[in-house]
C-alpha positions in Angstrom: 0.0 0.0 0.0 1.6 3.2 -1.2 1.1 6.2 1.9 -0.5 9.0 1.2 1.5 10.8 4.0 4.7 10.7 5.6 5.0 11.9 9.4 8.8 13.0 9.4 9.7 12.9 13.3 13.8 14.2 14.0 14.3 12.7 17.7 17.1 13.4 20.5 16.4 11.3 23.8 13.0 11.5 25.3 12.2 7.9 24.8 9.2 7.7 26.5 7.5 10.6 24.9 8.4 8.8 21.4 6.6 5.8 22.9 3.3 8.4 23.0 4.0 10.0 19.8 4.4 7.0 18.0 1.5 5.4 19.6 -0.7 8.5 17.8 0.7 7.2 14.7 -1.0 4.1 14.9 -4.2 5.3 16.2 -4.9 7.3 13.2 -8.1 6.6 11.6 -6.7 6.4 7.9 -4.6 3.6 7.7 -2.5 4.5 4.3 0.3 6.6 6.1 4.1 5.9 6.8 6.2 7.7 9.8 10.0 7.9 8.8 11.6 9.0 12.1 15.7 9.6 12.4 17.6 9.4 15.4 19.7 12.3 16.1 22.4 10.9 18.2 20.6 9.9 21.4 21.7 8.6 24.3 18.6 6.3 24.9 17.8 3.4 22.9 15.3 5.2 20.3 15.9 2.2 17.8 14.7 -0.8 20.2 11.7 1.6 21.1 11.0 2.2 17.6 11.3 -1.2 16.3 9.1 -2.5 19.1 6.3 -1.4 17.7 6.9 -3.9 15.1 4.3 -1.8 12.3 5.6 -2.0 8.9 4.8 1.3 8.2 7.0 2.6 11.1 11.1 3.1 9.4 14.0 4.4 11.3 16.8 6.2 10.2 20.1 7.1 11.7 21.6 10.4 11.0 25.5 9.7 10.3 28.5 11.5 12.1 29.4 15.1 11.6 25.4 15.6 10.9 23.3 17.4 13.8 20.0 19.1 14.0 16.3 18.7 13.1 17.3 20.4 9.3 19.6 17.2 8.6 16.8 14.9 10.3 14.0 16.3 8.4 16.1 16.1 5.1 16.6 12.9 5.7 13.3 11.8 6.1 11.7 13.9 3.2 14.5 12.1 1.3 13.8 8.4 2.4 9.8 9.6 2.2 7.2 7.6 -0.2 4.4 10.0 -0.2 4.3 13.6 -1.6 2.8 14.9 1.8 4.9 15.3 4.5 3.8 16.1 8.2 5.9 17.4 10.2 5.8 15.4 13.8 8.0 16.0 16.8 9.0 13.5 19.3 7.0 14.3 21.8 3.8 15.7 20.4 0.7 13.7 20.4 -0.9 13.9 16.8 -4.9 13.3 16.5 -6.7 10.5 15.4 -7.6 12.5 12.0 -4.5 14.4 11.5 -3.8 12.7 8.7 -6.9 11.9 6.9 -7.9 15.5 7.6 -4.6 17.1 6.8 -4.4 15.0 3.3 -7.9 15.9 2.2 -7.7 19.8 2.7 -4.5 19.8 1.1 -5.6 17.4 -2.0 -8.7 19.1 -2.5 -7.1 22.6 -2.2 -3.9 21.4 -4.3 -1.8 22.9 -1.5 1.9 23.1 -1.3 1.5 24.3 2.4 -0.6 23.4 5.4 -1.3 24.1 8.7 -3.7 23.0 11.9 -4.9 24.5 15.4 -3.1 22.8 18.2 -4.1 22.3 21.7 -1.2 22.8 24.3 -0.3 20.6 27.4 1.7 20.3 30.3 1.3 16.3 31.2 2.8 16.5 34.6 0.7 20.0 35.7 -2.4 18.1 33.7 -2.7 21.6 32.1 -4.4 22.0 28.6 -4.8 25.2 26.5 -5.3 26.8 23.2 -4.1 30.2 21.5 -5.9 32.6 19.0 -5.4 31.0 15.6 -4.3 33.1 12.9 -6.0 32.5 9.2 -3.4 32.5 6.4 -3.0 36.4 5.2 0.4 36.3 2.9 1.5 40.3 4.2 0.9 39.5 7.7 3.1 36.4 6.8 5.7 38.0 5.3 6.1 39.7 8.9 5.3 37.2 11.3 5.7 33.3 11.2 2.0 32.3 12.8 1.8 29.2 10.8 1.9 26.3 14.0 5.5 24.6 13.7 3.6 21.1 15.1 1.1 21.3 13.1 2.4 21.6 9.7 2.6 19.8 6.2 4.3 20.4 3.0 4.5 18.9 -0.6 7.7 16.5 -0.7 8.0 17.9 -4.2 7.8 21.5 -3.5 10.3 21.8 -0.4 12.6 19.7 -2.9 12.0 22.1 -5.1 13.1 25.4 -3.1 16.2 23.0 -1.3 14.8 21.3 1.2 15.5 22.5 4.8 18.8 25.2 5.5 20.7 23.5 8.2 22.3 26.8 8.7 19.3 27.6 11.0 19.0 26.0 14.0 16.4 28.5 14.6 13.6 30.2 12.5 14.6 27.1 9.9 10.7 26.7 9.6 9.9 30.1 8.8 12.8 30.1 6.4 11.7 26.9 4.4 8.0 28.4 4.2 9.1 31.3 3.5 11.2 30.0 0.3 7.8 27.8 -0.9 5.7 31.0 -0.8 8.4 32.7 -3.0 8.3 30.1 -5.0 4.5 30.6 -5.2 3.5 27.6 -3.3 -0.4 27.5 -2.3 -0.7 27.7 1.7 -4.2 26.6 3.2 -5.3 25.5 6.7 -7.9 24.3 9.1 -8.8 25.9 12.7 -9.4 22.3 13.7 -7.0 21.3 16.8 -4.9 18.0 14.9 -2.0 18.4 17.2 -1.4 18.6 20.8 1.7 20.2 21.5 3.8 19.5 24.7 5.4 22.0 26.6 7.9 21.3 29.6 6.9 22.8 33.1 8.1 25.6 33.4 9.2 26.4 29.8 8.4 29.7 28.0 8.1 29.9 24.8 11.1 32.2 23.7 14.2 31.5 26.1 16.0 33.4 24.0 15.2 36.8 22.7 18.3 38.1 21.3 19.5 34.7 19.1 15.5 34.0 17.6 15.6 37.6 16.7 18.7 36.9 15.0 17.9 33.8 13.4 14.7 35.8 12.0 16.4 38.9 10.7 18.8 36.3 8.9 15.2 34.3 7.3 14.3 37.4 5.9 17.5 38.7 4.7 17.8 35.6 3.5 14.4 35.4 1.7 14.4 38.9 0.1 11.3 40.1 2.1 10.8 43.9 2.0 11.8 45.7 5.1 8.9 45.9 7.8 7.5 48.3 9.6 6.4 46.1 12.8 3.0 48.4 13.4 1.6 47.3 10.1 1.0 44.2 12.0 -2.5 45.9 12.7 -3.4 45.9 9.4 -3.3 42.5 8.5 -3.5 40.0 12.1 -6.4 39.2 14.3 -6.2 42.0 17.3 -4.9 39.9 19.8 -2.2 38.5 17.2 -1.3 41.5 16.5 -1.4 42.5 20.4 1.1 40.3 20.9 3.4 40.8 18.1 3.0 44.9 19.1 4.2 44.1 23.0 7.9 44.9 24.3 9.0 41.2 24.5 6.9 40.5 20.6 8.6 43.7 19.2 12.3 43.3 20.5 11.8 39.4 18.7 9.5 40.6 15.3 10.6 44.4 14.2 13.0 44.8 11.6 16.0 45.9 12.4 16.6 47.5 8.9 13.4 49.6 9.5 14.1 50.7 13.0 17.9 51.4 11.9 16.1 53.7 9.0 14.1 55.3 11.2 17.1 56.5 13.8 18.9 58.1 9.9 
């Protein structure tokens, strides 16, 4: 049986939350789907969990020496990959029962090169569950602000091949960048508000530990990506207002201006 998707999972340790995520593989309700996942060096034994699943629709993948980073592993899943859908799958998210069937009929009936889902947050050990305002596709407001839900995307194998697969130059923002190079490419983006995805976070965590580097990695995606420089308050024109409440906040500006607009602004 040929898939008609590919989960792509890039995993470091956290054996037991692969066990969970891999579990929500098999528990989807469309049975034609493969999950490729690559081991990035762990120190726990990800193959024997892997393989004791014992699903032939389950491959791993080793990533080999002097190669690092979910960039390599995603390459070298996409590359290994059967279908033309790929959906992007950490190792320690929970995917929902319909993510796939769901995710391959919008994007087959919509002919889309890019897709992305509502996702439902958790903290398992503070039994905590939440959601966040989802953001509709608007192609300005993304040319300013990545709001497309890193968990809970999927992209044509053929068209990320097409623009070069993903950078491993970013460790951050390499996402945004990748996207970013299928809608220059003019790659079709659609989406459902429909929660496929819940999406652990760690107690504790917050969801930017590092300003000043993301910031960087961001001003180097659009550089990168020839995007027009920004002015940040436009933000308002385009996003939902609490989107664009929190991109328009101290800690959402010093991470989303545009550095080549501010530095304009003080000449």
């Amino acid at each position: 049986m040929t898939p008609k998707v590919s989960f792509i999972t890039g995993v470091k340790n956290r054996s037991n939350e692969l066990k969970e995520t891999i579990q929500s593989f098999l528990d989807q309700d469309m049975p034609d789907w493969e999950a490729l996942i690559v081991n990035d060096h762990s120190d726990e034994p990800i193959e024997e969990v892997v393989k004791s699943f014992k699903d032939d629709r389950i491959f791993y993948f080793e990533l080999p020496e002097g190669e690092t980073g979910i960039c390599h592993a995603r390459n070298l899943a996409i590359k290994n990959a059967k279908s033309d859908i790929m959906l992007t799958a950490d190792g320690d998210d929970i995917n929902r029962p319909q993510r796939a069937r769901v995710t391959y009929e919008i994007m087959t009936e919509n002919q889309g090169d890019a897709f992305y889902c509502n996702l439902e947050y958790f903290i398992a050990e503070e039994e905590k569950r939440w959601t966040t305002t989802f953001q509709p596709f608007n192609p300005n407001l993304f040319q300013m602000f990545n709001f497309m839900t890193g968990a809970g995307t999927a992209f044509r194998r053929s068209k990320c091949l097409e623009v070069g697969g993903y950078d491993p130059e970013f460790s951050l923002s390499e996402d945004y960048d990748m996207f970013l190079r299928i809608f220059n490419a003019g790659g079709k983006f659609c989406y459902t508000e429909e929660i496929l995805v819940n999406y652990r976070r760690n107690p504790g965590s917050v969801s930017i530990k590092n300003f000043d580097k993301m910031h960087d990695f961001i001003m180097k995606t659009r550089i990168k990506n020839n995007i027009p420089i920004i002015d940040i308050d436009d933000a308002k024109k385009y996003a939902l207002p609490e989107i664009a409440e929190n991109i328009l906040s101290p800690d959402g500006r010093k991470l989303w201006q545009d550095d080549r607009f501010v530095n304009k602004e003080v000449k």
